[in-house]
C-alpha atoms as a printed R data frame, in Angstrom:
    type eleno elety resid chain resno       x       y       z
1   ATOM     1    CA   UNK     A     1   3.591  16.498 -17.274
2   ATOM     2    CA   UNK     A     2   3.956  17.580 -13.423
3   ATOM     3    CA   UNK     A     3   5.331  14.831 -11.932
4   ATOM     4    CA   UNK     A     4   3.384  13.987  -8.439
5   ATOM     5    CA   UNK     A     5   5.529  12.772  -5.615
6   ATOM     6    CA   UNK     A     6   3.949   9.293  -4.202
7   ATOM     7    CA   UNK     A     7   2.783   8.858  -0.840
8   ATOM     8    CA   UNK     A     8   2.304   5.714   1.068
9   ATOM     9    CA   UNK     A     9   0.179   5.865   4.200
10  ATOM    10    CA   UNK     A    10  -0.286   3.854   6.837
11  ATOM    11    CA   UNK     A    11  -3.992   3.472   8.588
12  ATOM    12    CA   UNK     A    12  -3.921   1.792  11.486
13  ATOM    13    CA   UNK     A    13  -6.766   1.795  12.334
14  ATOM    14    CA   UNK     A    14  -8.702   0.759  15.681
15  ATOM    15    CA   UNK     A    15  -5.334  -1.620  16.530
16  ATOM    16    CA   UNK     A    16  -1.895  -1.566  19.289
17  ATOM    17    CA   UNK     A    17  -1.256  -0.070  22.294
18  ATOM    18    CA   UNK     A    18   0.425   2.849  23.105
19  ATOM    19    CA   UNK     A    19   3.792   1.474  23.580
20  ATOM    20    CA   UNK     A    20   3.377  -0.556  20.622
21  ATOM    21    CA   UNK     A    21   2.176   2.475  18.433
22  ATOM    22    CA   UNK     A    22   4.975   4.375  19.283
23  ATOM    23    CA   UNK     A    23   7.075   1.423  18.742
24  ATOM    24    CA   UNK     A    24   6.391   1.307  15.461
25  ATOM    25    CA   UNK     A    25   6.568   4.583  14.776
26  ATOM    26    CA   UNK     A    26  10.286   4.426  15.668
27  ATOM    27    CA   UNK     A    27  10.755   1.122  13.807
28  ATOM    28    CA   UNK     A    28   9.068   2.897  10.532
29  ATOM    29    CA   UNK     A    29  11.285   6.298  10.765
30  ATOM    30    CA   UNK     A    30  14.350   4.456  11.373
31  ATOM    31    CA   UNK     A    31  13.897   2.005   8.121
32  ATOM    32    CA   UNK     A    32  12.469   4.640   5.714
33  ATOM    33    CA   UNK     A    33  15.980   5.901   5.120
34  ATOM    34    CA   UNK     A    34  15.853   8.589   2.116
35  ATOM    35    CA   UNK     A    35  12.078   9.491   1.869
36  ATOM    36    CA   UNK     A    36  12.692  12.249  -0.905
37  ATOM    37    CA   UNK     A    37  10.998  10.309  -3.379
38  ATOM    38    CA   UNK     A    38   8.124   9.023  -1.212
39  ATOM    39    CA   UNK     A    39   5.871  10.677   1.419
40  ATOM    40    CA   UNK     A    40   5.013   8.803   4.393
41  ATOM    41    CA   UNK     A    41   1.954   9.015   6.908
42  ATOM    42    CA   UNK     A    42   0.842   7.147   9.358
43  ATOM    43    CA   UNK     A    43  -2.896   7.274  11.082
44  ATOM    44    CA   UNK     A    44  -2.953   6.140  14.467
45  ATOM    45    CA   UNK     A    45  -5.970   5.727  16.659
46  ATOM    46    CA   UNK     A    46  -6.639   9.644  18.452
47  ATOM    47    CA   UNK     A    47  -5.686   8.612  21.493
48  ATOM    48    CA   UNK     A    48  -2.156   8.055  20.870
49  ATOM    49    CA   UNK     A    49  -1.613  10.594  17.810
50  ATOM    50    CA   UNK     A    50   0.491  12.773  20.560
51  ATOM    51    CA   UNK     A    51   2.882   9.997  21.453
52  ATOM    52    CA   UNK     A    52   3.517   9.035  17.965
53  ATOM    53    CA   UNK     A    53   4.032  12.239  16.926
54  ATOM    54    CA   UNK     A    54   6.823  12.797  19.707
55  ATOM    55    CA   UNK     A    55   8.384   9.183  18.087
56  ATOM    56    CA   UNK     A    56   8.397  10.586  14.368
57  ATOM    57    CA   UNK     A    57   9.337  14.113  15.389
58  ATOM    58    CA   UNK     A    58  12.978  13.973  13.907
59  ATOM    59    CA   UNK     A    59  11.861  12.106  10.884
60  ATOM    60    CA   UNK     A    60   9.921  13.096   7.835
61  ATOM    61    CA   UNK     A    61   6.551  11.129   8.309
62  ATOM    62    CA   UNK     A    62   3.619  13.211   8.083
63  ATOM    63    CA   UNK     A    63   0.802  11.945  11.220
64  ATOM    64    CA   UNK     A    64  -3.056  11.915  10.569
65  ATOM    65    CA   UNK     A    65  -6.216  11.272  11.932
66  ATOM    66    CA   UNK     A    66  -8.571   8.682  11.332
67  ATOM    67    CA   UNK     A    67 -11.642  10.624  10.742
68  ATOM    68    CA   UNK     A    68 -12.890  14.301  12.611
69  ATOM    69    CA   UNK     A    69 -16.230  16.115  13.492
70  ATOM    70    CA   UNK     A    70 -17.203  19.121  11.109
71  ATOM    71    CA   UNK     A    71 -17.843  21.229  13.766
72  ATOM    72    CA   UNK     A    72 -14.769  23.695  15.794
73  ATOM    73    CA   UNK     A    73 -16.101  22.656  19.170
74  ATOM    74    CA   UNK     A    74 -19.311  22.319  20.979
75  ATOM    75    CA   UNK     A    75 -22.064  19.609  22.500
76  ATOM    76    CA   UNK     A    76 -20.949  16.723  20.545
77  ATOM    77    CA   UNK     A    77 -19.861  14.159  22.982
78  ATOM    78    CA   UNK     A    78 -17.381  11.008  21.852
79  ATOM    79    CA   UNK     A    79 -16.647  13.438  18.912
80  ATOM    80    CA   UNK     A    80 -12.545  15.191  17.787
81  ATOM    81    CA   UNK     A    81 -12.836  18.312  16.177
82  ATOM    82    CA   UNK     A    82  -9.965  19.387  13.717
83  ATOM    83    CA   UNK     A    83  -8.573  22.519  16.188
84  ATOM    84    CA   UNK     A    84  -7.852  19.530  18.450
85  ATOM    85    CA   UNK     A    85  -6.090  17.157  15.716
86  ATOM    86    CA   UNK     A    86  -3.591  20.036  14.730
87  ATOM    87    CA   UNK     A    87  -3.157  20.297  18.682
88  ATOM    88    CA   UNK     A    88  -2.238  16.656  18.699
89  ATOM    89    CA   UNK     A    89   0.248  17.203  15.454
90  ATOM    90    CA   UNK     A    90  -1.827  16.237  12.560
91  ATOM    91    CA   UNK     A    91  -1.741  17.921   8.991
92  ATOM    92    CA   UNK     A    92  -3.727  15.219   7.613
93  ATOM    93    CA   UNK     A    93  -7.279  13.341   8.244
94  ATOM    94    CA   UNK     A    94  -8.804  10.802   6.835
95  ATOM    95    CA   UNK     A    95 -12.567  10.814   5.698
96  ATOM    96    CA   UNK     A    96 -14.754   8.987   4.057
97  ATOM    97    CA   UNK     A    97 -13.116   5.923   4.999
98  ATOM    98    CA   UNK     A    98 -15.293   2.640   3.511
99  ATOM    99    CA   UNK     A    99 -16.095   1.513   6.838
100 ATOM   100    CA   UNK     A   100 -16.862   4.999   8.448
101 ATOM   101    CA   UNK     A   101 -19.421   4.944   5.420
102 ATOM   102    CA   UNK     A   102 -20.488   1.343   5.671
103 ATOM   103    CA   UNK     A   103 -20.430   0.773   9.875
104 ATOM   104    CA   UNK     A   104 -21.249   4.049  10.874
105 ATOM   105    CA   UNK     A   105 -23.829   5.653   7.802
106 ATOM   106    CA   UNK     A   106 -21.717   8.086   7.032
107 ATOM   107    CA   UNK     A   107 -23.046   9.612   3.979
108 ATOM   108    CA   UNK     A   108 -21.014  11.760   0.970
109 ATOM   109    CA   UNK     A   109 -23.263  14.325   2.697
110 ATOM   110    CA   UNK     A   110 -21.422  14.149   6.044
111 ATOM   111    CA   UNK     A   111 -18.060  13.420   3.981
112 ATOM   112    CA   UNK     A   112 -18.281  16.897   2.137
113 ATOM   113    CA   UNK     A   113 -18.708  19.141   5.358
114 ATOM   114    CA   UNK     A   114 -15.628  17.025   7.359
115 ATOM   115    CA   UNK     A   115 -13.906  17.880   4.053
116 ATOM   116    CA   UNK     A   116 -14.733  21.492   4.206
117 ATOM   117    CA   UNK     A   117 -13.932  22.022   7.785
118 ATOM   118    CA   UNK     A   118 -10.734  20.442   7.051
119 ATOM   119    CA   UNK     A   119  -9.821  22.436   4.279
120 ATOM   120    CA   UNK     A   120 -10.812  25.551   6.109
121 ATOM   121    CA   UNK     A   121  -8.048  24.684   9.226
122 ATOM   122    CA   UNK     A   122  -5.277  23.686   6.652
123 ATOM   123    CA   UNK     A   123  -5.470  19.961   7.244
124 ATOM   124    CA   UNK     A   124  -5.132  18.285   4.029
125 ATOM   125    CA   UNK     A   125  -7.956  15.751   3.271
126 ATOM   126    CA   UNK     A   126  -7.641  12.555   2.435
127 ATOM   127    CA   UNK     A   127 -11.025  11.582   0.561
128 ATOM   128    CA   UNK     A   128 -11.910   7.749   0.426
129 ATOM   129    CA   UNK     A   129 -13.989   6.546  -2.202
130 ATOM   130    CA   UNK     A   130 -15.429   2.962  -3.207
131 ATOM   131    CA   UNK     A   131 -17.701   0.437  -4.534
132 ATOM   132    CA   UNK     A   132 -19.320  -2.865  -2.947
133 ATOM   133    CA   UNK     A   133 -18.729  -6.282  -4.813
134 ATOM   134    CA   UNK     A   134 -22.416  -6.077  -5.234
135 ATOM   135    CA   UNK     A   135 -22.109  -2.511  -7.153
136 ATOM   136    CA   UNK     A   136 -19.060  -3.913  -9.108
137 ATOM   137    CA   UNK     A   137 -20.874  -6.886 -10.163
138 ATOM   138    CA   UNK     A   138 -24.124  -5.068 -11.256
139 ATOM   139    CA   UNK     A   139 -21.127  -2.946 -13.628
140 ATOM   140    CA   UNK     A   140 -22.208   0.109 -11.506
141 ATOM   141    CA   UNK     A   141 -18.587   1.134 -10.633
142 ATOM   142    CA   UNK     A   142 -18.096   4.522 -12.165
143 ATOM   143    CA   UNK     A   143 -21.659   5.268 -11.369
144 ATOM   144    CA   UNK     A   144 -20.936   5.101  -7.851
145 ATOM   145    CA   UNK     A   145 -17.418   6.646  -7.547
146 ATOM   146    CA   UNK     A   146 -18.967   9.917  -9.580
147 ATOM   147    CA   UNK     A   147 -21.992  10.046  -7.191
148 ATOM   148    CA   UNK     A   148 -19.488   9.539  -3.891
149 ATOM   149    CA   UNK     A   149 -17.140  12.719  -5.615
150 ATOM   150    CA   UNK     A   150 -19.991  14.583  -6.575
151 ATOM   151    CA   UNK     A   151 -21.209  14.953  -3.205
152 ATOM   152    CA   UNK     A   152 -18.026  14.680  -0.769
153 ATOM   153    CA   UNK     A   153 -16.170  17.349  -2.774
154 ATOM   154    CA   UNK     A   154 -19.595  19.143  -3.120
155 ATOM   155    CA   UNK     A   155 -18.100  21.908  -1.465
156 ATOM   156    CA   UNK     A   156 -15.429  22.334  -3.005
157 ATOM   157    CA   UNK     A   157 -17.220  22.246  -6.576
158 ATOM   158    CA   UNK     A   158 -19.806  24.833  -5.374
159 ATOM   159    CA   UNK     A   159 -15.882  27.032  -5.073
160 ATOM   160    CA   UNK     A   160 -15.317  26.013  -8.760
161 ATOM   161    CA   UNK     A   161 -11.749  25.240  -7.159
162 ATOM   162    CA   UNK     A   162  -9.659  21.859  -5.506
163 ATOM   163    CA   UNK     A   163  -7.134  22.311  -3.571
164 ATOM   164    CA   UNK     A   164  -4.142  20.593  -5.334
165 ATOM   165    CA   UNK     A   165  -3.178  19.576  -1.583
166 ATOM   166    CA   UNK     A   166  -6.270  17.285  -1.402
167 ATOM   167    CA   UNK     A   167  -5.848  13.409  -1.985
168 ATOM   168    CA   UNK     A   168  -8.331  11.248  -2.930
169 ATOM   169    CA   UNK     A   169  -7.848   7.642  -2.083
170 ATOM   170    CA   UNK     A   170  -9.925   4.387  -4.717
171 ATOM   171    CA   UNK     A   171 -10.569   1.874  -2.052
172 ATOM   172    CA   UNK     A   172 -12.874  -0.930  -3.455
173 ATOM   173    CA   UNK     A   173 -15.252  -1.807  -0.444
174 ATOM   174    CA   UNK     A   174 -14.546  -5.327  -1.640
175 ATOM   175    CA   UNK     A   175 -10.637  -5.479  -1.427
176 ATOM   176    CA   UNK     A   176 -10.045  -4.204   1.800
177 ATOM   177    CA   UNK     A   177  -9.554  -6.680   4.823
178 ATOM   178    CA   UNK     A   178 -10.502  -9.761   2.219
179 ATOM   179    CA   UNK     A   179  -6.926 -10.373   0.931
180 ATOM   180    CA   UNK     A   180  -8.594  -9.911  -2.417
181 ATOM   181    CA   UNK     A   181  -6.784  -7.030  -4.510
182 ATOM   182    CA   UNK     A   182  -7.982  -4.878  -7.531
183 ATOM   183    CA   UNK     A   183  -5.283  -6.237 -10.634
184 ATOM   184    CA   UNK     A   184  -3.509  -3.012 -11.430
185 ATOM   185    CA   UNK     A   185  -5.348  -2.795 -14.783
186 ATOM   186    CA   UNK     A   186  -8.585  -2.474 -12.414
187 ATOM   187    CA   UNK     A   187  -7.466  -0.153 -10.027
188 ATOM   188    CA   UNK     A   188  -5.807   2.378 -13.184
189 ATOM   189    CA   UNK     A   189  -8.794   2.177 -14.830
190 ATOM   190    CA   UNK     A   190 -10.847   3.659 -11.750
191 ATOM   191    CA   UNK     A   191  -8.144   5.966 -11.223
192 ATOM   192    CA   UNK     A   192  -8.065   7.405 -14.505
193 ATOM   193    CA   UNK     A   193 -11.685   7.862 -14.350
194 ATOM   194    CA   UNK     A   194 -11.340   9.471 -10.948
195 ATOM   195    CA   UNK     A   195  -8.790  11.582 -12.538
196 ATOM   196    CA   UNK     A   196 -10.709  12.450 -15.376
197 ATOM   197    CA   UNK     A   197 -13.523  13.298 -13.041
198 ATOM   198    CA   UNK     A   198 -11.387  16.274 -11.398
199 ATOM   199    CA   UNK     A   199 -10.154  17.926 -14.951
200 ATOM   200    CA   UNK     A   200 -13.980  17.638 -16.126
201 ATOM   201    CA   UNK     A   201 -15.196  19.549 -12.823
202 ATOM   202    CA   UNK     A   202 -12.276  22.079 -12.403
203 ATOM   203    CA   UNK     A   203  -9.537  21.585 -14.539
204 ATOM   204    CA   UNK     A   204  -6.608  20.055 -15.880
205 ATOM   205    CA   UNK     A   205  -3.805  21.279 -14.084
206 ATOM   206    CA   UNK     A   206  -5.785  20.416 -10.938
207 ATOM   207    CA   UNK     A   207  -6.149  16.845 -12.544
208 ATOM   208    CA   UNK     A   208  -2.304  16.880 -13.130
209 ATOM   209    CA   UNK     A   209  -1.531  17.482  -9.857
210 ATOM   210    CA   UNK     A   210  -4.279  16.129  -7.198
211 ATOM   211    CA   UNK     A   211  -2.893  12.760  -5.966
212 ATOM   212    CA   UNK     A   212  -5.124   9.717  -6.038
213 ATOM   213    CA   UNK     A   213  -3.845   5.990  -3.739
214 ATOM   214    CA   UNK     A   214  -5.050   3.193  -3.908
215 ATOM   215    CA   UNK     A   215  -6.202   1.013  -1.226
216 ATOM   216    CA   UNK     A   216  -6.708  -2.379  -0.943
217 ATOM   217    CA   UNK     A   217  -4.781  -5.235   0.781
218 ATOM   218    CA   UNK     A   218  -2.056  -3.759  -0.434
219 ATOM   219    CA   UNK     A   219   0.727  -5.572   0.382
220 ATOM   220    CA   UNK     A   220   4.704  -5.777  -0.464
221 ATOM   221    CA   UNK     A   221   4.261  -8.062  -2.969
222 ATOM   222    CA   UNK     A   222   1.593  -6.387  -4.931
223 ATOM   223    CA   UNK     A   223   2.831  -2.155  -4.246
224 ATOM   224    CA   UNK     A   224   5.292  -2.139  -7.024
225 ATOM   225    CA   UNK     A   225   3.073  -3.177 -10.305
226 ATOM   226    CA   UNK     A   226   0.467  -0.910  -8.737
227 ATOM   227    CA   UNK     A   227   2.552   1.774  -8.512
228 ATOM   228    CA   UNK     A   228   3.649   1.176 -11.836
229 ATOM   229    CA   UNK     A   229   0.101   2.610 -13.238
230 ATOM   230    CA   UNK     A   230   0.636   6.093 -14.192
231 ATOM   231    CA   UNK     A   231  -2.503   7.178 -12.443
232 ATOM   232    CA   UNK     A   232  -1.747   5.476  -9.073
233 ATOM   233    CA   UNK     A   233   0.390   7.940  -6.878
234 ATOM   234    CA   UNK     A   234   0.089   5.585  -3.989
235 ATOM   235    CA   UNK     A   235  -0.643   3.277  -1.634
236 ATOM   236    CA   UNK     A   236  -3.249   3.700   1.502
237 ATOM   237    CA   UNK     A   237  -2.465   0.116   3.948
238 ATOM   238    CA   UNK     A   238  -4.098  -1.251   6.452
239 ATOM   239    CA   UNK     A   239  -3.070  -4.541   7.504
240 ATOM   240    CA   UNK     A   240   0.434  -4.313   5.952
241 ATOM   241    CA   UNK     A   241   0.728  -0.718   7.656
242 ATOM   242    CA   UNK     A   242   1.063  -2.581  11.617
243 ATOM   243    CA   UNK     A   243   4.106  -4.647  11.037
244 ATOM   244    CA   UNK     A   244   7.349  -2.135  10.571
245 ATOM   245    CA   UNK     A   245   9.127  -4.660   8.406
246 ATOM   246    CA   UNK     A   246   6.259  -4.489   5.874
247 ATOM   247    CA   UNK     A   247   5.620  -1.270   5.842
248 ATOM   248    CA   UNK     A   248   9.015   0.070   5.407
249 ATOM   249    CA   UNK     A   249   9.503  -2.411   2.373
250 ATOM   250    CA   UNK     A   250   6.268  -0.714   0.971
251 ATOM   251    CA   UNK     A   251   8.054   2.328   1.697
252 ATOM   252    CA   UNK     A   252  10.957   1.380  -0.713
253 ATOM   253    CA   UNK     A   253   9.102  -0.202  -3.241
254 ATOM   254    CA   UNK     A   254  11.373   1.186  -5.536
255 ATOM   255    CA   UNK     A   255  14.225  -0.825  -3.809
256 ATOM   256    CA   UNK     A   256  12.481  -4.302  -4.372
């Protein structure tokens, strides 16, 4: 079984100042110790990705975006295309975050041509998927999370080929921000499914190495019997990701 290194990453979302980003960038890559075992990422707000990434330049944290245009460059004003993220330092980017999809419209539409762009520059993706309370409740789960992969990765299935680089991320629309959390037996089972989804479209050494995180108020006292799961290969945190004390212990979950 190819074993699949685990990655915790930290979205930060629209939060800190620039002194306090960078900060905490320091605080993180000076408490991670030995991150052999564990990748680490953090995703600060664009307009201090250059500062962090001077803070976390002698340490192994990878640094992504928050979200991108599809588009190299042109007339789209307010908007970051991916040329300028790997300018700023990035190798990652997050799309298809739950509330980029539920403040903003975006649709698995828009996802699946930020993912292609992405792919095309040699960021890696990081593809958020998710269902409302209201879609859990109405036992429409797996319905949605096939329809959201169907059409963000559509690209990437019209290729007949994944990139084993790309990470998908479960985020249940109704975990994040509430405090509520998906019991690890929830969160595996959408997992599994997700990762059952990827060997049925392409294959299974794709499956077996394409890592999927959860996120989800996950917290320090909740990452370990997550990350227990065998189909949870990590941990996507907001709240938990802005303090350096918490973040590092999710870091070392191992450790706890």
């Amino acid at each position: 079984m190819f074993e699949r290194t685990p990655m915790i990453a930290g979205n930060w979302k629209m939060n800190l100042s620039l002194d306090e980003a960078v900060a905490l960038a320091q605080t993180i890559g000076s408490g991670i110790g030995d991150t052999s075992k564990v990748e680490v990422l953090v995703a600060p707000p664009f307009t201090h990705l250059a500062a962090v990434r001077g803070a976390i330049d002698e340490s192994r944290i990878f640094l992504a975006a928050q979200n991108m245009h599809w588009e190299m460059s042109g007339a789209y004003t307010g908007e970051i295309s991916g040329r300028m993220l790997q300018q700023s330092g990035c190798t990652h980017v997050i799309l298809g975050h739950s509330e980029r999809r539920t403040l903003f419209g975006e649709t698995s539409e828009v996802v699946n041509l930020k993912v292609k762009a992405a792919s095309f520059l040699g960021l890696i993706p990081i593809v958020c998927v998710g269902e409302t309370l209201e879609e859990r409740e109405a036992e429409r789960t797996f319905d949605v999370i096939k329809e959201q992969l169907d059409l963000s990765l559509d690209n990437f299935k019209a290729d007949q080929m994944m990139p084993t680089t790309t990470i998908l991320a479960y985020e249940p629309v109704w975990a994040i921000g509430t405090g509520k959390t998906a019991s690890p037996e929830q969160a595996e089972e959408v997992h599994q499914f997700i990762r059952q989804w990827i060997e049925n479209t392409f294959n299974t050494g794709t499956a077996s190495q394409v890592r999927i995180l959860y996120g989800g108020s996950v917290k320090p006292d909740n990452v370990k019997t997550l990350m227990t799961e065998p189909d949870i290969d990590g941990a996507l945190v907001g709240g938990a990701s802005l303090k350096g004390d918490s973040f590092v212990s999710l870091v070392r979950y191992r450790e706890a």
